[in-house]
C-alpha distance (Angstrom), angle and dihedral (degrees) to the residues before:
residue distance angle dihedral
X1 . . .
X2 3.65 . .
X3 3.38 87.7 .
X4 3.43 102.6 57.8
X5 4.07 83.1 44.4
X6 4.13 88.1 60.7
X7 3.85 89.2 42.1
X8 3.86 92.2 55.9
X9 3.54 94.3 42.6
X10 3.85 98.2 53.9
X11 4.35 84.5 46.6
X12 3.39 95.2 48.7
X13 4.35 88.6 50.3
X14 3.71 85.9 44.1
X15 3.91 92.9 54.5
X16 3.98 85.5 42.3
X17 3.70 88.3 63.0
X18 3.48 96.6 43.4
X19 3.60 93.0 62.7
X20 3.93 101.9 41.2
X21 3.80 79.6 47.5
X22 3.76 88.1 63.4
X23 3.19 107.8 31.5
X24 3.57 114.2 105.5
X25 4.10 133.5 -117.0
X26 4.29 106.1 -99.2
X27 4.08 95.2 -117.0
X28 4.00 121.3 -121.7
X29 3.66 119.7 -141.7
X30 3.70 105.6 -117.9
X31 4.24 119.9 -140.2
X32 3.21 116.8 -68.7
X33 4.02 110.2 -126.3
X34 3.49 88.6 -122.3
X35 3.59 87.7 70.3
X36 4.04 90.4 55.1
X37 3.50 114.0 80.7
X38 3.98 122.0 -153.8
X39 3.96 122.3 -163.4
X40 3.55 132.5 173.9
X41 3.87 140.0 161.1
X42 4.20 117.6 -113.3
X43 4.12 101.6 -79.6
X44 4.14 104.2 -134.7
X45 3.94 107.3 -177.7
X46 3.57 140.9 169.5
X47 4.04 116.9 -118.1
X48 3.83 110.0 -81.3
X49 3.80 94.2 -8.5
X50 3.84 118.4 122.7
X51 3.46 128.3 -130.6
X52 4.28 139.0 -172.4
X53 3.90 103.6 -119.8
X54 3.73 125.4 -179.7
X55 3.89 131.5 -139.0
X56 3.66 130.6 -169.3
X57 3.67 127.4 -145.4
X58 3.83 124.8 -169.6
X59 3.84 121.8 -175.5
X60 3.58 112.5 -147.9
X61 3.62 100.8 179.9
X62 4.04 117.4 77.5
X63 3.59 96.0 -124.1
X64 3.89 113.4 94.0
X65 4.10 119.8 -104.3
X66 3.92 109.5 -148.4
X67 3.29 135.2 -165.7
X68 3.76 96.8 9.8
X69 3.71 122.3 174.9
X70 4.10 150.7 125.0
X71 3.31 131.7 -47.2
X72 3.88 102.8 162.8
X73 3.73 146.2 3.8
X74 3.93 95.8 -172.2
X75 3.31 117.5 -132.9
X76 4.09 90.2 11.5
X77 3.99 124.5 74.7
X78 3.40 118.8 -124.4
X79 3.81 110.1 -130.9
X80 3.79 95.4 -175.8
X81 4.06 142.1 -23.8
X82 3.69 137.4 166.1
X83 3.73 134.1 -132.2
X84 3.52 136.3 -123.4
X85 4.34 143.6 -166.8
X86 3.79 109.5 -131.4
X87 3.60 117.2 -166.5
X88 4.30 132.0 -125.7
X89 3.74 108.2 -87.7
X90 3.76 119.5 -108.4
X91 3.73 100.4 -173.1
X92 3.67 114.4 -17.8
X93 3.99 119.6 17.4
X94 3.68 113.9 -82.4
X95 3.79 115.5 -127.2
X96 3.54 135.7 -167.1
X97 3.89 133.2 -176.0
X98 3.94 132.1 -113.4
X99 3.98 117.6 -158.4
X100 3.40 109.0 -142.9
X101 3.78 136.2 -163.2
X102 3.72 124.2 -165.4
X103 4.28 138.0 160.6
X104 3.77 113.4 -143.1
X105 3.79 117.9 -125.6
X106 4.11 122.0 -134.7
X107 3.67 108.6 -38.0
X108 3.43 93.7 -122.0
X109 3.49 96.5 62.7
X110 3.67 119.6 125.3
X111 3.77 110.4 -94.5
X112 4.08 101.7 -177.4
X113 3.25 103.0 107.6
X114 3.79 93.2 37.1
X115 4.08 104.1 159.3
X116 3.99 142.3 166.9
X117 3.85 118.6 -143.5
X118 3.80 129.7 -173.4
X119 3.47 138.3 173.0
X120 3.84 137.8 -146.6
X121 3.55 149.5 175.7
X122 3.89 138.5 -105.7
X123 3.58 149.0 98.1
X124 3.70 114.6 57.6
X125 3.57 133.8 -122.2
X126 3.99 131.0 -142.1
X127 3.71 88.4 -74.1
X128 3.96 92.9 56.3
X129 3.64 86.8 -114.7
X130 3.51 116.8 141.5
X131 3.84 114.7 -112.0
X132 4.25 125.7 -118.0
X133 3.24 118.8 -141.1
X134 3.75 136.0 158.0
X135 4.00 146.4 -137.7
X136 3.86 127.8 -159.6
X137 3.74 138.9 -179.1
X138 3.94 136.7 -179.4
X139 3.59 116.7 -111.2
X140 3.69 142.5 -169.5
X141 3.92 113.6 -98.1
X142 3.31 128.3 163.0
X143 4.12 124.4 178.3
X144 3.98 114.6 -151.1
X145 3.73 127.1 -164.5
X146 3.74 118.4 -91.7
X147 4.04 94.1 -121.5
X148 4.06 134.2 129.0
X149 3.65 138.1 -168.7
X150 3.59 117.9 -112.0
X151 4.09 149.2 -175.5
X152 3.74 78.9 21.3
X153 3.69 120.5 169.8
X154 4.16 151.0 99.5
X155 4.01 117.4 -57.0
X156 3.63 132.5 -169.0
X157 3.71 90.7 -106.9
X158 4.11 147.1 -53.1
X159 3.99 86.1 -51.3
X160 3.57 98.6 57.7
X161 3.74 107.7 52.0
X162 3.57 92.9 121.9
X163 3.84 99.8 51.7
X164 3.85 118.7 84.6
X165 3.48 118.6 -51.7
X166 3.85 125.5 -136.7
X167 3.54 132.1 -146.7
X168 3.95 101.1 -144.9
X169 4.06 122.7 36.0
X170 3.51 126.8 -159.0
X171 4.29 115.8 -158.9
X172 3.67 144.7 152.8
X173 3.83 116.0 -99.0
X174 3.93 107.5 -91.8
X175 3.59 90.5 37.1
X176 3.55 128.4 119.7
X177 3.87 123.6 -109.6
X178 3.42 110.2 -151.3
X179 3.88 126.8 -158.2
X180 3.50 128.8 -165.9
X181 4.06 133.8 -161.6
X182 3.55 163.6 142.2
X183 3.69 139.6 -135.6
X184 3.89 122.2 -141.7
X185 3.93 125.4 -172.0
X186 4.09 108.8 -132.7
X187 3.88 87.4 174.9
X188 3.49 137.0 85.2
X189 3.62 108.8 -117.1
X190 3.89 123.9 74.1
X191 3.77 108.8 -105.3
X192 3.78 105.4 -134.2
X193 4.37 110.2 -134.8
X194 3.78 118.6 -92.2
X195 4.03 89.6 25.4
X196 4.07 86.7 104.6
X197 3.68 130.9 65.9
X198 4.24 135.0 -161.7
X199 3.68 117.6 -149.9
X200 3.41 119.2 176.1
X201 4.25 108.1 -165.3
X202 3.74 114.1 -166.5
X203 4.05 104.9 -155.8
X204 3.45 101.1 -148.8
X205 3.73 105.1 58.9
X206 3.86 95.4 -169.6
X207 3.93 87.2 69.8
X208 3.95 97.9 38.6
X209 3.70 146.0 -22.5
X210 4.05 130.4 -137.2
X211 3.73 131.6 -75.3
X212 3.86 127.5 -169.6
X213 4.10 144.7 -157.5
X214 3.75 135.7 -170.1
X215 3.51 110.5 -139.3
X216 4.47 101.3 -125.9
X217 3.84 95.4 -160.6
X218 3.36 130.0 91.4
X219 3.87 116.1 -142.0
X220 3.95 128.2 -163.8
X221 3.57 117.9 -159.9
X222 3.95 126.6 -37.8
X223 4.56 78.1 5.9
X224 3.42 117.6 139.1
X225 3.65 133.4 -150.4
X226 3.76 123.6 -119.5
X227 3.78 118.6 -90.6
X228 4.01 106.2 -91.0
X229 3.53 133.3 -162.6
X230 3.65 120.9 -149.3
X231 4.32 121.4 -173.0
X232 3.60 123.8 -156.0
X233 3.75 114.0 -169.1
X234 4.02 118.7 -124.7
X235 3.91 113.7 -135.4
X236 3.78 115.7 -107.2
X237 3.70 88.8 -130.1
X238 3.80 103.6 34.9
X239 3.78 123.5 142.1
X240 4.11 123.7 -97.9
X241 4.24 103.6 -109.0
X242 3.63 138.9 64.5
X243 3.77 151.2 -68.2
X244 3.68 156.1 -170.5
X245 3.91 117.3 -98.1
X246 3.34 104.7 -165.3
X247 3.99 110.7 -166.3
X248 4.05 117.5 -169.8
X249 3.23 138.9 -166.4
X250 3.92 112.9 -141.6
X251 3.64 135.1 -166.2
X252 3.86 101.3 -171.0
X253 4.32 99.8 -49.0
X254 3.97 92.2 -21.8
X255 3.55 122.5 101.9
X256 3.88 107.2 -141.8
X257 3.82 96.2 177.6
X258 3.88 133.4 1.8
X259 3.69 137.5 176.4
X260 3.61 133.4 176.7
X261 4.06 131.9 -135.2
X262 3.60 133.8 -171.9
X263 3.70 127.5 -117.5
X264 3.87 122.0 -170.8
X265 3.89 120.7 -160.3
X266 4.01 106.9 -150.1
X267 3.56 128.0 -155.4
C-alpha cells in the first residue's frame, strides 16, 4: 500500500512539472514609442567630415527602457555611439543622453527625409524575452561644402591682388580698402559656380559698411578659385582708430569659413 502511495506521489510531481513546464510566460506590454521622447539640435556638417552629436531620450512611461541606442542618422553615418537603460518615470519623464558620432556624406545629398531611429528594450513576450521596439523623429540636417578662404588679406589696390597680402591695413578716411583672395575646395564633390558667396562685414559701421562677391567658377576637388579682389569704401567722415573686418565665406545663410582683419583709420 505504501508503495503504491510513493508511486502516486512521484506521478502526480511528474505531471506537476509537465504542466509548469508548458505553461507559458503571462506577456507584458512593452512602451509604447510614444512614450519615448527623442530630441536633438539641427546637425550642420561639412562633406565627409565627422562630428560628436548628442541625442536625448526621455522615457515617459514608468516601465524601464534598456539597452536603448542608434540605429540611424539618415543621410549621415554613424561612426560610433553608446547605449544606455533609462528607467519608468515616477513624476516627470526620466531622460538620459546618447553620444553620437557621425561623417556627413556629399553635401549635396538630399536631406528631406532626414531622420533619427533608435531602438530599445522592454516588455516581454510569451517567451520572457524582452520586446524591441523603436522611436524615430525628423531632424534638421544640412551638409555644407568642404571649402576655405585662402591668401586672404588687404592690397594696395585692384592691380595688386596677386602681390602679398596683409592682415592689418592702415588708410586715410575716403580711401579704399582693398581685399584680396582665393577660394580652394578641401571636399570631395565639385562645387558648381555661383554656389559660394564673399562678404566682407566691417564692425564698426561709422568707419565702413559691407561689400560682397559670388565666386563664378566652378571647382572640382583640390580646384581653386581665381584670385578676387573685393573694395569696401571708407566713409569721408569716419573716425581715426581701428576695427574688425570680418570676411565670410557663405554657402546660402551658412558661414563655411570666416576670418577677421584689422583696418585702422589714420588721422
Amino acid at each position: 500500500m505504501a508503495e503504491i502511495f510513493q508511486k502516486m506521489i512521484v506521478i502526480t510531481s511528474l505531471l506537476a512539472l509537465v504542466l509548469m513546464s508548458g505553461c507559458a510566460e503571462e506577456p507584458v506590454d512593452p512602451v509604447s514609442s510614444e512614450n519615448v521622447f527623442l530630441s536633438v539640435s539641427p546637425v550642420v556638417i561639412k562633406e565627409f567630415n565627422s562630428q560628436d552629436i548628442t541625442l536625448t531620450v526621455s522615457n515617459n512611461a514608468t516601465q524601464a527602457i534598456d539597452s536603448v541606442q542608434l540605429v540611424s542618422f539618415t543621410p549621415l553615418t554613424v561612426a560610433g555611439t553608446n547605449s544606455i537603460n533609462i528607467p519608468g518615470k515616477t513624476g516627470t519623464p526620466e531622460s538620459s543622453a546618447l553620444y553620437v558620432q557621425v561623417t556627413a556624406p556629399a553635401y549635396d545629398t538630399d536631406v528631406n527625409d532626414s531622420a533619427v531611429t533608435v531602438s530599445y528594450l522592454s516588455g516581454m513576450d510569451e517567451e520572457g524575452k524582452q520586446v524591441t521596439k523603436t522611436s524615430s523623429i525628423p531632424v534638421d540636417i544640412t551638409i555644407l561644402p568642404d571649402v576655405k578662404l585662402q591668401f586672404l588679406g588687404f592690397v594696395t589696390n585692384m592691380s595688386a591682388l596677386r602681390t602679398t597680402a596683409s592682415d592689418s591695413w592702415e588708410l586715410d578716411a575716403g580711401e579704399d580698402a582693398t581685399i584680396s583672395f582665393s577660394v580652394k575646395n578641401h571636399g570631395q564633390s565639385t562645387i558648381p559656380a555661383e554656389l559660394l558667396t564673399v562678404v566682407a562685414d566691417v564692425d564698426n559701421k561709422l568707419i565702413a559698411d559691407q561689400a560682397s562677391m559670388n565666386i563664378t567658377q566652378a571647382m572640382a576637388k583640390s580646384g581653386t578659385s581665381y584670385t578676387k579682389g573685393l573694395q569696401i569704401p571708407v566713409n569721408d567722415d569716419a573716425p581715426n582708430g581701428e576695427t574688425d573686418v570680418y570676411v565670410k565665406l557663405m554657402y546660402g545663410d551658412h558661414i563655411v569659413d570666416e576670418q577677421t582683419l584689422t583696418l585702422t583709420v589714420k588721422l
